[in-house]
DOZADREN-933658 format. One line per field, with one value per residue: x, y, z of N, C-alpha, C, O in turn; residue number from 1. Coordinates in steps of 0.02 Angstrom, whole numbers. Layout:
! residues N
n_c1 (X | ...) .
n_c2 (Y | ...) .
n_c3 (Z | ...) .
ca_c1 (X | ...) .
ca_c2 (Y | ...) .
ca_c3 (Z | ...) .
c_c1 (X | ...) .
c_c2 (Y | ...) .
c_c3 (Z | ...) .
o_c1 (X | ...) .
o_c2 (Y | ...) .
o_c3 (Z | ...) .
num (NUM | ...) .
//
This chain:
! residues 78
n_c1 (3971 | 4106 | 4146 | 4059 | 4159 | 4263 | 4246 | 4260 | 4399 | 4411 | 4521 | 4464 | 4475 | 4596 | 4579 | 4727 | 4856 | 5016 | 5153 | 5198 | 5270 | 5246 | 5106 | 5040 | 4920 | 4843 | 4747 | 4608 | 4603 | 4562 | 4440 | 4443 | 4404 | 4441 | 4357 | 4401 | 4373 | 4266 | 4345 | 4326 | 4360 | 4320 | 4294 | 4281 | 4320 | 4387 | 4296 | 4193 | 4086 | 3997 | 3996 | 4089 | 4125 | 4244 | 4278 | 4402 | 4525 | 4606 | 4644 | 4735 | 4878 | 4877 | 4874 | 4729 | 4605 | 4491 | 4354 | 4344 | 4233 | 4167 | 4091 | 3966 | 3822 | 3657 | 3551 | 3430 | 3259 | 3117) .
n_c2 (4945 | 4926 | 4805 | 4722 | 4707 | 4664 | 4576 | 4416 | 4403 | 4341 | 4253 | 4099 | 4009 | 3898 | 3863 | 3901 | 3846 | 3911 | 3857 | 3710 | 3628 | 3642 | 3651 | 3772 | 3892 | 4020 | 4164 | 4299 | 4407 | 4538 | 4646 | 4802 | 4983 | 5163 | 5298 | 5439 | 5580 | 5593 | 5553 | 5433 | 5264 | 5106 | 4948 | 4743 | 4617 | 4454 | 4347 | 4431 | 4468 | 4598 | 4763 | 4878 | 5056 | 5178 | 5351 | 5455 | 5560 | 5745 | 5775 | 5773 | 5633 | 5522 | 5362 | 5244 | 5130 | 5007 | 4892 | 4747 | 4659 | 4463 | 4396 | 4332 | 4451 | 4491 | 4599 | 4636 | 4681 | 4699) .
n_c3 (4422 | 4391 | 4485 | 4424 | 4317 | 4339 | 4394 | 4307 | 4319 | 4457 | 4570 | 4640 | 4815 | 4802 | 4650 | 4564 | 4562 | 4646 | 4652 | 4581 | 4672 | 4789 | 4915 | 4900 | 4861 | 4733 | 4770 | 4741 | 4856 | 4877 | 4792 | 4728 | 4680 | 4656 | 4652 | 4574 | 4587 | 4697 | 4772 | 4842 | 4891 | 4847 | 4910 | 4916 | 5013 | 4979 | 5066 | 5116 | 5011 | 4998 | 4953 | 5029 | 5073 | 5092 | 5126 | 5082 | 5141 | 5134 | 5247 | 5391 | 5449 | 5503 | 5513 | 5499 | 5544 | 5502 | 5541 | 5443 | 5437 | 5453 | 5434 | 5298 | 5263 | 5242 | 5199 | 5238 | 5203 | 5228) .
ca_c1 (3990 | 4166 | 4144 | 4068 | 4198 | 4322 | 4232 | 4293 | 4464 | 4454 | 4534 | 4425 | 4528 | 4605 | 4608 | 4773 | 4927 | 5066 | 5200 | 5184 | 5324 | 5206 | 5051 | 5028 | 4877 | 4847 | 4661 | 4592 | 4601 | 4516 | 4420 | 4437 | 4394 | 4424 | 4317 | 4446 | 4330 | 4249 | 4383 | 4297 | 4364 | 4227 | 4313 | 4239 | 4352 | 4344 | 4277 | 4119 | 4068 | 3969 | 4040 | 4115 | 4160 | 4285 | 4293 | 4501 | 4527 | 4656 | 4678 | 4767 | 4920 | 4867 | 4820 | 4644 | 4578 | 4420 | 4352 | 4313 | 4196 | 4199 | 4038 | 3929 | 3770 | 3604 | 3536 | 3342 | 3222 | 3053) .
ca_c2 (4917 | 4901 | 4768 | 4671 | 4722 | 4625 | 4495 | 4370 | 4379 | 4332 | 4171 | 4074 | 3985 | 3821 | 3839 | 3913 | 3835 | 3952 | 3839 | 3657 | 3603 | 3690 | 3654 | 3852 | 3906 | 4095 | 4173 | 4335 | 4439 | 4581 | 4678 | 4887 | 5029 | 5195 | 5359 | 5490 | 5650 | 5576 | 5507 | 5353 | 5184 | 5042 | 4865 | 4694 | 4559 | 4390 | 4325 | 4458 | 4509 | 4644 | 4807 | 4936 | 5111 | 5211 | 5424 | 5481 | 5634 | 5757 | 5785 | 5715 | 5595 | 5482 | 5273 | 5226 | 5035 | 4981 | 4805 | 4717 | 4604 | 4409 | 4358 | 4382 | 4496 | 4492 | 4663 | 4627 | 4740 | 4699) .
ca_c3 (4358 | 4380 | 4522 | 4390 | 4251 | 4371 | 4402 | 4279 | 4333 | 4525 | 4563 | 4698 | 4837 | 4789 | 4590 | 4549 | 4620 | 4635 | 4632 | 4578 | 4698 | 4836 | 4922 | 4893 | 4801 | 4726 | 4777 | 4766 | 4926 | 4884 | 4726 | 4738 | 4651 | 4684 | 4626 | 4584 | 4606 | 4731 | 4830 | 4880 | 4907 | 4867 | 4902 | 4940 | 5022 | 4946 | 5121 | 5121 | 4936 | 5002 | 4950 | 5085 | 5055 | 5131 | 5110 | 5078 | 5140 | 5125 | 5324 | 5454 | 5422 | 5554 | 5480 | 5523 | 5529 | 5496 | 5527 | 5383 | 5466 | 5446 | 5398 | 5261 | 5294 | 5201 | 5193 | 5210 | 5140 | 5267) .
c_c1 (4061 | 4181 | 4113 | 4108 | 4265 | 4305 | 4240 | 4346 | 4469 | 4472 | 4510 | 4496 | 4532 | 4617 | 4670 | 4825 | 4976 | 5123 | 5178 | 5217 | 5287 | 5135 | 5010 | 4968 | 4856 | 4756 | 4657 | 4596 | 4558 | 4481 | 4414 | 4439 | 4383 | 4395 | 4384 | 4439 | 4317 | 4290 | 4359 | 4321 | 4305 | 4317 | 4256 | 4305 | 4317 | 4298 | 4181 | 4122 | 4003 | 4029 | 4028 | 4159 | 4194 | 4287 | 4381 | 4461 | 4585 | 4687 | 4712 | 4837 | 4939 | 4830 | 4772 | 4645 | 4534 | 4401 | 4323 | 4244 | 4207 | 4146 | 3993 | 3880 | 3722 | 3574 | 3454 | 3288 | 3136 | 3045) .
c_c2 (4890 | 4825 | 4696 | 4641 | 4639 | 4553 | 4423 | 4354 | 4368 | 4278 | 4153 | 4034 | 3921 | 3804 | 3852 | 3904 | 3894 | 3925 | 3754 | 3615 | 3615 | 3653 | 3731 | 3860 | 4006 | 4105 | 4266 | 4362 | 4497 | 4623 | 4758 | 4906 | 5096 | 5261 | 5433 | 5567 | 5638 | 5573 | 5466 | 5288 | 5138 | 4966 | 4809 | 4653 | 4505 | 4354 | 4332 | 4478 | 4568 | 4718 | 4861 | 4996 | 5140 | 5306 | 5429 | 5535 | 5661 | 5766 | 5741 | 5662 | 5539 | 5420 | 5264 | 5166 | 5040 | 4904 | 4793 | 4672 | 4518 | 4354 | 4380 | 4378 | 4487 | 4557 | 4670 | 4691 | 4744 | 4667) .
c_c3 (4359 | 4426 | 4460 | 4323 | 4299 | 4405 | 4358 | 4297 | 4422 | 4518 | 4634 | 4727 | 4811 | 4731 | 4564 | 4597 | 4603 | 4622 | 4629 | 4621 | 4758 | 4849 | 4922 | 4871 | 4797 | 4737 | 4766 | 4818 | 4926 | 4824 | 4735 | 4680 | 4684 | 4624 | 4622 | 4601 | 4657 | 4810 | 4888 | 4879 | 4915 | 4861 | 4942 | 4961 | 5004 | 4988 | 5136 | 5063 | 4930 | 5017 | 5007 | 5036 | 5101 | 5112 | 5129 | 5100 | 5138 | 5197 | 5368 | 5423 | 5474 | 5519 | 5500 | 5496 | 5547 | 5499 | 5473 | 5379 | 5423 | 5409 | 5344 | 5276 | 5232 | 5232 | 5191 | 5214 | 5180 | 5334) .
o_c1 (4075 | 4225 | 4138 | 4101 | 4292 | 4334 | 4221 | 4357 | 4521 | 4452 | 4530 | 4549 | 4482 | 4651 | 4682 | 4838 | 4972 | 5157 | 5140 | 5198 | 5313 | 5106 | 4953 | 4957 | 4856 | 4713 | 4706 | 4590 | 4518 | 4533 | 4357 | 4461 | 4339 | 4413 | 4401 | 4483 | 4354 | 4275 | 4366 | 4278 | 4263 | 4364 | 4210 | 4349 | 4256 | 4255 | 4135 | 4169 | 3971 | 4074 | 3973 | 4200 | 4176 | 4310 | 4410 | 4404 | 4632 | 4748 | 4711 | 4837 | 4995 | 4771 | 4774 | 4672 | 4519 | 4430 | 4277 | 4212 | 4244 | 4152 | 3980 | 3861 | 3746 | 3575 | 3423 | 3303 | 3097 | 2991) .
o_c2 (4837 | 4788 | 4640 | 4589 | 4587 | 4504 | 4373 | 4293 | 4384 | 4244 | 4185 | 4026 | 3888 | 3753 | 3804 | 3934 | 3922 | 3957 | 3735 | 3557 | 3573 | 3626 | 3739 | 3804 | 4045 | 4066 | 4297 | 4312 | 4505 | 4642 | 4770 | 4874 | 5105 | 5264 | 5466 | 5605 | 5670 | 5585 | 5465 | 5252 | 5130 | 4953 | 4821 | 4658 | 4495 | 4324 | 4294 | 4516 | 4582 | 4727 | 4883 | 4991 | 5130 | 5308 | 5410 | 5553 | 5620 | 5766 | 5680 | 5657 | 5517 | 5422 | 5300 | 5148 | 5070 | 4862 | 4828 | 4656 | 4511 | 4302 | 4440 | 4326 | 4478 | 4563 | 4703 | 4747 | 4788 | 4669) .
o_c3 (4331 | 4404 | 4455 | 4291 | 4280 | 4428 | 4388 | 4299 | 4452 | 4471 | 4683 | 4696 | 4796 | 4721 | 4527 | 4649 | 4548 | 4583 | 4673 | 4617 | 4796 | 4802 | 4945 | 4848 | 4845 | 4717 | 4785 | 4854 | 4972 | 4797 | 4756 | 4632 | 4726 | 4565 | 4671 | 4622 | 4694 | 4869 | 4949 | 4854 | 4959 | 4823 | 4981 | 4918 | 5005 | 4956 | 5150 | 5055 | 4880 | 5057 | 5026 | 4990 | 5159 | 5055 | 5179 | 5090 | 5139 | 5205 | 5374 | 5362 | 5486 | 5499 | 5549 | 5444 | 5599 | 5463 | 5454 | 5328 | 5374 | 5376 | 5339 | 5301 | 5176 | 5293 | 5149 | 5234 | 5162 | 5363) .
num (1 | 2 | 3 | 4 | 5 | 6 | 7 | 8 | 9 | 10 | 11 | 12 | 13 | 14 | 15 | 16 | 17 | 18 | 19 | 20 | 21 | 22 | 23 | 24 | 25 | 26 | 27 | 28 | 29 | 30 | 31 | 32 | 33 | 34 | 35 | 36 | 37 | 38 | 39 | 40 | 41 | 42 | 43 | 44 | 45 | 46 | 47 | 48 | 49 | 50 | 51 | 52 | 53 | 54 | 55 | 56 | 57 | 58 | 59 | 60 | 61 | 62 | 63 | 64 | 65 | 66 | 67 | 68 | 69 | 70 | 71 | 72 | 73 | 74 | 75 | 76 | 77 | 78) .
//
């Protein structure tokens, strides 16, 4: 639900200049939400709009990277 609560406000690439003086333009990069009981991370990058979760935990104090991947995926069903 909240993925689509925030969906009005992304800005696609190319419509909002950032500076008029600028070939700049402002985009989306990424849409998150996190579960506070849970401690889940759901984001989508603007790139793939298929949502990814992540589990927080409280251990370790070591960074972790995940690929985001680059393309978007259809999820088929048969």
């Amino acid at each position: 639900r909240m993925f689509r609560a925030f969906a009005p406000v992304d800005i696609p690439e190319g419509l909002a200049k950032a500076d008029p003086h600028y070939e700049v333009y402002e985009q989306t990069l990424c849409t998150s939400v996190m579960c506070a009981e849970s401690g889940v991370y759901y984001f989508a990058p603007a790139w793939n709009r298929r949502i990814s979760a992540v589990r927080l935990t409280h251990t370790g104090t070591k960074t972790r990277y995940f690929d985001l991947g680059d393309a978007q995926d259809v999820n088929y069903q048969n």
